[in-house]
BAFI-3210 file (N, C-alpha, C; in Angstrom, 3 decimals, decimal comma, padded with zeros to 6 digits):
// residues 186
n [1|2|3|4|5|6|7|8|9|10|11|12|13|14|15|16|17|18|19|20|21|22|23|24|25|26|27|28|29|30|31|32|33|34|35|36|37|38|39|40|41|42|43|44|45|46|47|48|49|50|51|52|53|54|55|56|57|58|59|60|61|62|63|64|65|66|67|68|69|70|71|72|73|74|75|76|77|78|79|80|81|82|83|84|85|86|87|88|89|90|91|92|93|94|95|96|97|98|99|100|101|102|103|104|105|106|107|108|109|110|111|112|113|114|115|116|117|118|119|120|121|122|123|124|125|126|127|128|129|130|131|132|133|134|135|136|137|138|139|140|141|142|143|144|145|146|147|148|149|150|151|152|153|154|155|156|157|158|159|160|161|162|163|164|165|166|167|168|169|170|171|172|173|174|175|176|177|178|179|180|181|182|183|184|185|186]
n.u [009,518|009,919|008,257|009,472|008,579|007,417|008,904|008,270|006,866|006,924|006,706|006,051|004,809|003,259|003,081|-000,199|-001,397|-002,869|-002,711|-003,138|-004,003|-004,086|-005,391|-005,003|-006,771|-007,944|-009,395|-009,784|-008,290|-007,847|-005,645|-005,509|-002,642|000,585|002,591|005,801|008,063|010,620|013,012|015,527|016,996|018,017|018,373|014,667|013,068|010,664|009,058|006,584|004,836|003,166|000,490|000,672|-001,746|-003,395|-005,945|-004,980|-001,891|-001,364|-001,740|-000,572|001,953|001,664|001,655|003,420|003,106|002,075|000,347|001,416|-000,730|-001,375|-003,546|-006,068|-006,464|-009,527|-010,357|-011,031|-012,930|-013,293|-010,837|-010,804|-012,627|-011,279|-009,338|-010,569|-012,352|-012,466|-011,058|-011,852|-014,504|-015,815|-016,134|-014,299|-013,276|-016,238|-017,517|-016,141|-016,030|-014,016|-012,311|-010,653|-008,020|-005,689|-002,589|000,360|002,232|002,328|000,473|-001,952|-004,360|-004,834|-005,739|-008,144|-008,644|-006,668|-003,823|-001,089|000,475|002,109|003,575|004,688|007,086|007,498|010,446|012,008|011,328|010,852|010,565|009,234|008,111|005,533|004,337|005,062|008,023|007,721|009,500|009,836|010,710|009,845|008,617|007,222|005,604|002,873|001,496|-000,185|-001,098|-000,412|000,785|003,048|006,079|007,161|009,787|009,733|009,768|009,090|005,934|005,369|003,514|000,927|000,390|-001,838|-002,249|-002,683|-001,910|-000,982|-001,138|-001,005|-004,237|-005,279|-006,123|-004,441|-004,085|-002,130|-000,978|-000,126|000,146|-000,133|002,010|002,836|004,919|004,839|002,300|000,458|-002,803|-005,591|-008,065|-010,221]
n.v [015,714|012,397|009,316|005,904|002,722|000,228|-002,208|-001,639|-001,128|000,988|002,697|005,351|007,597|004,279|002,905|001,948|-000,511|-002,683|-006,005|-008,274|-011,877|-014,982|-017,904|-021,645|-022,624|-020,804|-018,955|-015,574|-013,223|-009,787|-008,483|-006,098|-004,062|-002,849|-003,032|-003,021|-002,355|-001,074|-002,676|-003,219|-001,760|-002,542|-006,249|-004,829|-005,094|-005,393|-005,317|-007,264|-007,777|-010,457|-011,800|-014,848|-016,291|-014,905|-015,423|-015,092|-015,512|-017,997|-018,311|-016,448|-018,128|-020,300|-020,075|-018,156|-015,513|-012,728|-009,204|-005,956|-003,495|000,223|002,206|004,764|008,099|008,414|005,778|004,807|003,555|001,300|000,392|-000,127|-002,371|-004,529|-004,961|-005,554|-007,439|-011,304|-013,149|-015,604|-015,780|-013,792|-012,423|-010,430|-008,770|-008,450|-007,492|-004,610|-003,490|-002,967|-003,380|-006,235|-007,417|-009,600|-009,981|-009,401|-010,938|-012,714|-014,847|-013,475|-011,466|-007,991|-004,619|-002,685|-000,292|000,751|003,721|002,455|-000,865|-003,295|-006,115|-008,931|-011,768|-013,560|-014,127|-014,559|-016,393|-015,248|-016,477|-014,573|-014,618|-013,450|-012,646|-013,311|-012,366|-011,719|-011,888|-010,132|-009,930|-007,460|-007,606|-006,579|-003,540|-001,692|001,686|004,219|006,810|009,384|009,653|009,329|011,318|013,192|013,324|010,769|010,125|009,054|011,165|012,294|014,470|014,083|011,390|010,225|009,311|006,839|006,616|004,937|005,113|004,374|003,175|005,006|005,978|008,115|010,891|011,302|014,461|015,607|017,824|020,450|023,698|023,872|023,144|018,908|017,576|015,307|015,016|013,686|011,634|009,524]
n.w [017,526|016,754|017,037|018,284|016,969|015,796|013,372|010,139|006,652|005,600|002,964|001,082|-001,654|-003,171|-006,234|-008,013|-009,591|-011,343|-011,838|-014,819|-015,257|-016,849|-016,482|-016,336|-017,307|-019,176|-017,407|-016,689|-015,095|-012,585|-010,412|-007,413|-006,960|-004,683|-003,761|-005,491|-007,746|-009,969|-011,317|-013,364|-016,020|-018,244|-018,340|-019,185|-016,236|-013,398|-010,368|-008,363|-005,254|-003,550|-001,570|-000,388|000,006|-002,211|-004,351|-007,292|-006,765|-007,148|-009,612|-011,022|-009,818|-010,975|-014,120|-014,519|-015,834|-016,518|-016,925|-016,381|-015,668|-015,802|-014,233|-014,062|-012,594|-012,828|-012,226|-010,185|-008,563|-010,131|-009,929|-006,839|-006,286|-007,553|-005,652|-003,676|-003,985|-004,610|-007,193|-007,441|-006,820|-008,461|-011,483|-012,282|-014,517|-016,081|-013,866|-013,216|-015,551|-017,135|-020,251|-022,133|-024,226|-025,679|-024,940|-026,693|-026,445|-024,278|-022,060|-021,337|-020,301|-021,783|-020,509|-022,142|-021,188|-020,027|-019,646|-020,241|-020,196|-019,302|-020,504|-019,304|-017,596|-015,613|-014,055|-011,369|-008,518|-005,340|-002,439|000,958|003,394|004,589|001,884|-001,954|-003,951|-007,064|-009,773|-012,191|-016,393|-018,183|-021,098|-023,394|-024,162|-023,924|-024,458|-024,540|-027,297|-026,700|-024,578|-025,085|-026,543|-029,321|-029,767|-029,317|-026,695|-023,390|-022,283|-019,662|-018,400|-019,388|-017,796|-015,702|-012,729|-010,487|-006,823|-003,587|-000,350|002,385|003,417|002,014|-001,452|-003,760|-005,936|-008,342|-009,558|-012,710|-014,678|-014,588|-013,936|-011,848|-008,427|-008,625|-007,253|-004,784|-004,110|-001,995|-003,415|-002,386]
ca.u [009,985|009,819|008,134|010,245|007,573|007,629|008,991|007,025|007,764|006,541|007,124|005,221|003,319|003,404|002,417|-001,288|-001,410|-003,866|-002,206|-003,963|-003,407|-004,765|-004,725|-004,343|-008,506|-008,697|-010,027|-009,179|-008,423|-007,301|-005,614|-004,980|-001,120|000,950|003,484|005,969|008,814|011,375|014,510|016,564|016,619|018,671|016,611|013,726|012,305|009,377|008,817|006,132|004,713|001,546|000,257|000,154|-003,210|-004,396|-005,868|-003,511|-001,125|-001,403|-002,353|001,076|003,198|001,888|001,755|005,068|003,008|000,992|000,608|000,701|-001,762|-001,301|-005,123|-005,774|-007,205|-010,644|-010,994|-010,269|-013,718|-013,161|-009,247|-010,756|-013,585|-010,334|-008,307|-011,354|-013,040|-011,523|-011,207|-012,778|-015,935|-016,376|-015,431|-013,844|-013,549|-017,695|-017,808|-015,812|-016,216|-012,410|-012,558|-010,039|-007,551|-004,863|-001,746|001,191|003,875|002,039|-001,074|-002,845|-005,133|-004,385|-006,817|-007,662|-008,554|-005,286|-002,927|000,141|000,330|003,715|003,476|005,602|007,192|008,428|012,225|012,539|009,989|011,582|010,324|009,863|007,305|003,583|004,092|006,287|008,543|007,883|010,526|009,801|010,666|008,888|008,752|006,594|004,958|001,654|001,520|-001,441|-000,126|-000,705|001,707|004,588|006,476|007,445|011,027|009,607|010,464|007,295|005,597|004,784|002,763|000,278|-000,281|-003,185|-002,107|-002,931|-000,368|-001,422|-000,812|-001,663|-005,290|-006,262|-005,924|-004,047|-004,134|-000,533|-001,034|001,506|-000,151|000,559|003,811|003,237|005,197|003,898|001,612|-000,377|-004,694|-006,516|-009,614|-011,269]
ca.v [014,509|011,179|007,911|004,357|002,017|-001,808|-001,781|-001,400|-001,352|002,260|003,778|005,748|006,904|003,682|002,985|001,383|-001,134|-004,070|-007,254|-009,084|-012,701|-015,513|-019,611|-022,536|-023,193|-019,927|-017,836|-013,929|-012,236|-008,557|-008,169|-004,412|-004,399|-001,241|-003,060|-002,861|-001,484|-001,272|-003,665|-003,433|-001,204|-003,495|-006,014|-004,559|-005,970|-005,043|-006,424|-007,622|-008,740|-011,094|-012,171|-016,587|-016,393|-014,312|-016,224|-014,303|-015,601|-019,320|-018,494|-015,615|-019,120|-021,819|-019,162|-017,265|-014,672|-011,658|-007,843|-004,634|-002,061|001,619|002,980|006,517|008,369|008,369|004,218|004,216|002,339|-000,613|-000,520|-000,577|-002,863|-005,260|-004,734|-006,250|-008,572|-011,865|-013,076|-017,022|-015,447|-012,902|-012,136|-008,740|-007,879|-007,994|-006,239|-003,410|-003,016|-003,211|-004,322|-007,452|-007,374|-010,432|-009,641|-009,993|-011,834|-013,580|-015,540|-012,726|-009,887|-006,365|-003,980|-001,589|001,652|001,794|003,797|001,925|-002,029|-004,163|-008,043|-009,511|-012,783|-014,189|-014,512|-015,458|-016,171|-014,899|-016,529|-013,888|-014,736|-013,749|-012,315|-013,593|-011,152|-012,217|-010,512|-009,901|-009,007|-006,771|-008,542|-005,943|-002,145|-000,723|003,189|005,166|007,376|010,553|009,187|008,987|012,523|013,567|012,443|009,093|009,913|009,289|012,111|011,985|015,200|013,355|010,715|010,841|007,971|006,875|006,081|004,498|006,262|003,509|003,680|006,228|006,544|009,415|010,870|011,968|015,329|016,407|018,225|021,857|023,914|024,261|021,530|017,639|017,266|014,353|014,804|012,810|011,901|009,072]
ca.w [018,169|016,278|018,293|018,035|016,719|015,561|012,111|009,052|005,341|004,493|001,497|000,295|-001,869|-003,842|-007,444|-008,024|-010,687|-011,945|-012,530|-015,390|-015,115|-017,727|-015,568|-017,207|-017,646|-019,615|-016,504|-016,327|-013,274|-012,122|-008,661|-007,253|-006,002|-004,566|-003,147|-006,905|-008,015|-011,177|-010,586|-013,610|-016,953|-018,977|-018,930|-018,287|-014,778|-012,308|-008,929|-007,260|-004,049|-003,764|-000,385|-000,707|000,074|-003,012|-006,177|-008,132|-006,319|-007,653|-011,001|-011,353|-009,715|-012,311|-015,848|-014,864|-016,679|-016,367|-017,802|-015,338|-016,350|-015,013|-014,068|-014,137|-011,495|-013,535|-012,836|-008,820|-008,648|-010,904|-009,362|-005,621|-006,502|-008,328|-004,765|-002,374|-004,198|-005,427|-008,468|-006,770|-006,310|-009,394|-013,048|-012,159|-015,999|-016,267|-013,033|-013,257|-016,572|-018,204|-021,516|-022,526|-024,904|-025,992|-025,108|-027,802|-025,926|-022,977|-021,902|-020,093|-021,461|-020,861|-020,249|-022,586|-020,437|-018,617|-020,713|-020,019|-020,267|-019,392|-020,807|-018,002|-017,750|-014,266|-014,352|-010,467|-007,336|-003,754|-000,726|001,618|004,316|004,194|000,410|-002,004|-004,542|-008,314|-010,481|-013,956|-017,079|-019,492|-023,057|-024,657|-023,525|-024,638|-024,095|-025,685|-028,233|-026,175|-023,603|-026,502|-027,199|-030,602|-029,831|-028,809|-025,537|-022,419|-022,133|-017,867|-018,111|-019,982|-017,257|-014,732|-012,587|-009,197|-006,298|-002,798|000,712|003,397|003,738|001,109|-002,965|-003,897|-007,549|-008,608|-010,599|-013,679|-015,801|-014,089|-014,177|-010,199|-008,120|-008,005|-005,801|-004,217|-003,576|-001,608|-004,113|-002,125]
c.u [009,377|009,730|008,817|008,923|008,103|007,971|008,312|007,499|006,773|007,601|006,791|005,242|004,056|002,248|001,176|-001,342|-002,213|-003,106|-003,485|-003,697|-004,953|-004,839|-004,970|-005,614|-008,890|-009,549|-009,028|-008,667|-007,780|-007,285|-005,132|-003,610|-000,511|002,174|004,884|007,085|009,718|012,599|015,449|015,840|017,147|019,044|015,826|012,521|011,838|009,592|007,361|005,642|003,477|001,534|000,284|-001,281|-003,850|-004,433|-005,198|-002,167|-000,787|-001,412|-000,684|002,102|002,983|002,053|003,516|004,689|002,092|001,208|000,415|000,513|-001,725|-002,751|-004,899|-006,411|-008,919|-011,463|-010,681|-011,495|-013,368|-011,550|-009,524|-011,725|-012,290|-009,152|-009,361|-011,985|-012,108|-012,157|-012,186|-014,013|-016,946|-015,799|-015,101|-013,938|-015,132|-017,939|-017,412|-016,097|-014,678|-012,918|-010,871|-009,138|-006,814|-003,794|-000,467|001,918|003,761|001,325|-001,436|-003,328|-004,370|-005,707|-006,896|-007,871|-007,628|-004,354|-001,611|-000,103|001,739|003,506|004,704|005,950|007,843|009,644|012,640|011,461|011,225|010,789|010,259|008,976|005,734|003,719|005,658|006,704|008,188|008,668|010,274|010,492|009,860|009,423|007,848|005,490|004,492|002,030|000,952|-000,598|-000,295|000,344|003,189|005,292|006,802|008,895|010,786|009,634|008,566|006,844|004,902|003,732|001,384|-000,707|-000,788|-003,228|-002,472|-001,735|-001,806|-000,894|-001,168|-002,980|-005,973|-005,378|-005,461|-003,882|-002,770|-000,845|-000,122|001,331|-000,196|002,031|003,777|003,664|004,541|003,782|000,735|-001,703|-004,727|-007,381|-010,422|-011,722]
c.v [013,308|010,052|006,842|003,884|000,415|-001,208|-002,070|-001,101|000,001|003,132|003,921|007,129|005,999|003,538|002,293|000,933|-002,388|-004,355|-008,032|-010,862|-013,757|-017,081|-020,518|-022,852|-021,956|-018,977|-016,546|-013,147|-011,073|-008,436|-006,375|-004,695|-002,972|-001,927|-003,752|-002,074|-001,867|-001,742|-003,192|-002,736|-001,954|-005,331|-005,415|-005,023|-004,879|-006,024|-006,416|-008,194|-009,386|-011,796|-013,633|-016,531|-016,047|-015,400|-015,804|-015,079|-017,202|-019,126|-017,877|-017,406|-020,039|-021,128|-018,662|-016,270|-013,492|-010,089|-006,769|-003,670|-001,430|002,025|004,233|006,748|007,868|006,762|004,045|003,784|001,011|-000,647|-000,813|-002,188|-004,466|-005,381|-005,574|-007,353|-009,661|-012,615|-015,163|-016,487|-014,541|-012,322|-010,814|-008,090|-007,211|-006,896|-004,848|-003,402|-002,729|-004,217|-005,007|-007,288|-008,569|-009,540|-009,932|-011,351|-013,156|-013,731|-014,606|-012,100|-008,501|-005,660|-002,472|-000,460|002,038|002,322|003,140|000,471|-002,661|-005,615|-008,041|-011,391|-012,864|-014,781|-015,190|-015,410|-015,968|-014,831|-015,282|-013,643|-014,644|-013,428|-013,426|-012,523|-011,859|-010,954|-011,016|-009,291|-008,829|-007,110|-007,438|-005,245|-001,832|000,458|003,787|006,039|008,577|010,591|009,349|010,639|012,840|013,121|011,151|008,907|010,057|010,432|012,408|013,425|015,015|012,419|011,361|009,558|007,708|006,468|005,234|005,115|005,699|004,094|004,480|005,522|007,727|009,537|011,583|013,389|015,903|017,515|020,252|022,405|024,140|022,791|020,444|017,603|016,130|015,329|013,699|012,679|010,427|008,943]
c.w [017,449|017,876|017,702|018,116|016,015|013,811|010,896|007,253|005,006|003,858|001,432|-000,326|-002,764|-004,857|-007,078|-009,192|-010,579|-012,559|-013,248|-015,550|-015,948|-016,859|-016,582|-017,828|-018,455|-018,756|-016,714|-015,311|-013,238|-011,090|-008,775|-006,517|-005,685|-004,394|-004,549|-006,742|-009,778|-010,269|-011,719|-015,253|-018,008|-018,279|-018,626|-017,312|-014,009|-011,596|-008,583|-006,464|-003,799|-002,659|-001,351|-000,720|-001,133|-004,334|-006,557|-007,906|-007,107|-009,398|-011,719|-010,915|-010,739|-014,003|-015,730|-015,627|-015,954|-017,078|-016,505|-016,239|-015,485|-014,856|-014,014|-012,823|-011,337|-012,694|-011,395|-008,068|-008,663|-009,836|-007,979|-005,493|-006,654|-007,244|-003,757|-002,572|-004,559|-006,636|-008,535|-006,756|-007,584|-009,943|-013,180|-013,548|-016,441|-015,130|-012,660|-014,353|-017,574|-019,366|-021,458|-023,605|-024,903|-025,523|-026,462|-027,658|-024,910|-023,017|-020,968|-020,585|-020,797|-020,544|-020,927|-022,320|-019,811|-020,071|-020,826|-019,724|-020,484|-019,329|-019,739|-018,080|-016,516|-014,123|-012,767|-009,424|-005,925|-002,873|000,351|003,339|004,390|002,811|-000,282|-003,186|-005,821|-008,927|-012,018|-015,129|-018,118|-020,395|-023,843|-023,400|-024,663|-024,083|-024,899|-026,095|-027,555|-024,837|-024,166|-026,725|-028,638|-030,814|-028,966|-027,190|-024,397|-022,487|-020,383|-017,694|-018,333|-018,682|-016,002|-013,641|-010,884|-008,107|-004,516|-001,297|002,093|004,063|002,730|-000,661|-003,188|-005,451|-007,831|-010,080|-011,641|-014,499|-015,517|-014,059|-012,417|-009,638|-008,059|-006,633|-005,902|-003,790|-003,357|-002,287|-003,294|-000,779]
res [x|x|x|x|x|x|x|x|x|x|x|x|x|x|x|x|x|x|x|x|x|x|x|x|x|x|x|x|x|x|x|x|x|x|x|x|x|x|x|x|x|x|x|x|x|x|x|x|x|x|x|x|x|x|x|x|x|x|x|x|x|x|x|x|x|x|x|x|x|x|x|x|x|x|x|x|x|x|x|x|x|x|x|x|x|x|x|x|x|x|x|x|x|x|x|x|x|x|x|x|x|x|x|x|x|x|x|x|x|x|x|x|x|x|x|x|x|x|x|x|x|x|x|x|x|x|x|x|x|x|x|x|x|x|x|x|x|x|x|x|x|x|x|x|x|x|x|x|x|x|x|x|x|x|x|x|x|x|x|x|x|x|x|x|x|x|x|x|x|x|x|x|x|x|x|x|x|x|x|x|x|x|x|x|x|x]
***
């Protein structure tokens, strides 16, 4: 028997990604986001959603820029650490420990322990009440070479990536021939 409850935006599990974002004074910042998706393969666009309130949030509306970096399971420290703290108060890059990179295409760094890195450019902002939607598109993808197949093509067995599960971290496993499965690791 299913209960009727107030309505709620679950999905899940959703992705876990560090937005890297560069502001206009040369500051750094990394927010933790879940709430993300892919919009459109031709171009290629990402969504996502950023409470008003969050620094991030000001810095993604005046650049129109930023990079999403994939974390692995390995880094669900620095990515919770990069989800509670803000970026007003303390230099998340020194404190977790992510090293910095330039990006190619955009004013933001990437980060070079995530294996996967999408330069992003803000194509439209959508109003939508407490968050708002930034829609992007990807101008240029990093992907460690171990990620890459031999016919060029991703290799998803490869990645070690985290997802989100309201309330918990969950580590998304591929690398078995037995079905994907979700762990709890924190």
């Amino acid at each position: 028997m299913k209960k009727k409850i107030s309505p709620r935006p679950w999905l899940f599990p959703r992705p876990v990604l560090l937005l890297s974002t560069r502001d206009a004074a040369g500051k750094d910042n990394i927010i933790t986001v879940s709430w993300a998706g892919v919009a459109s393969t031709k171009p290629p666009m990402v969504t996502v959603s950023i409470r008003k309130s969050r620094h991030s949030h000001a810095t993604i509306s005046s650049t129109k820029q930023f990079v999403v970096n994939i974390p692995t399971s390995k880094q669900v420290d620095a990515v919770e650490l990069c989800g509670t703290k803000s970026g007003k108060d303390i230099d998340k890059f020194a404190v977790s420990g992510f090293v910095k990179e330039d990006a190619s295409l955009v004013a933001a760094p990437l980060i070079v322990q995530c294996p996967i890195n999408l330069e992003c450019q803000v194509r439209h902002t959508l109003p939508l009440g407490s968050h708002d939607l930034f829609v992007a598109e990807v101008v240029k993808t990093h992907a460690h070479h171990t990620l890459i197949g031999e016919d060029g093509e991703f290799n998803v067995q490869e990645l070690d990536c985290l997802a989100w599960g309201e309330g918990d971290f969950l580590r998304v496993l591929r690398k078995t021939k037995q079905p994907t499965r979700s762990l709890r690791i924190v």
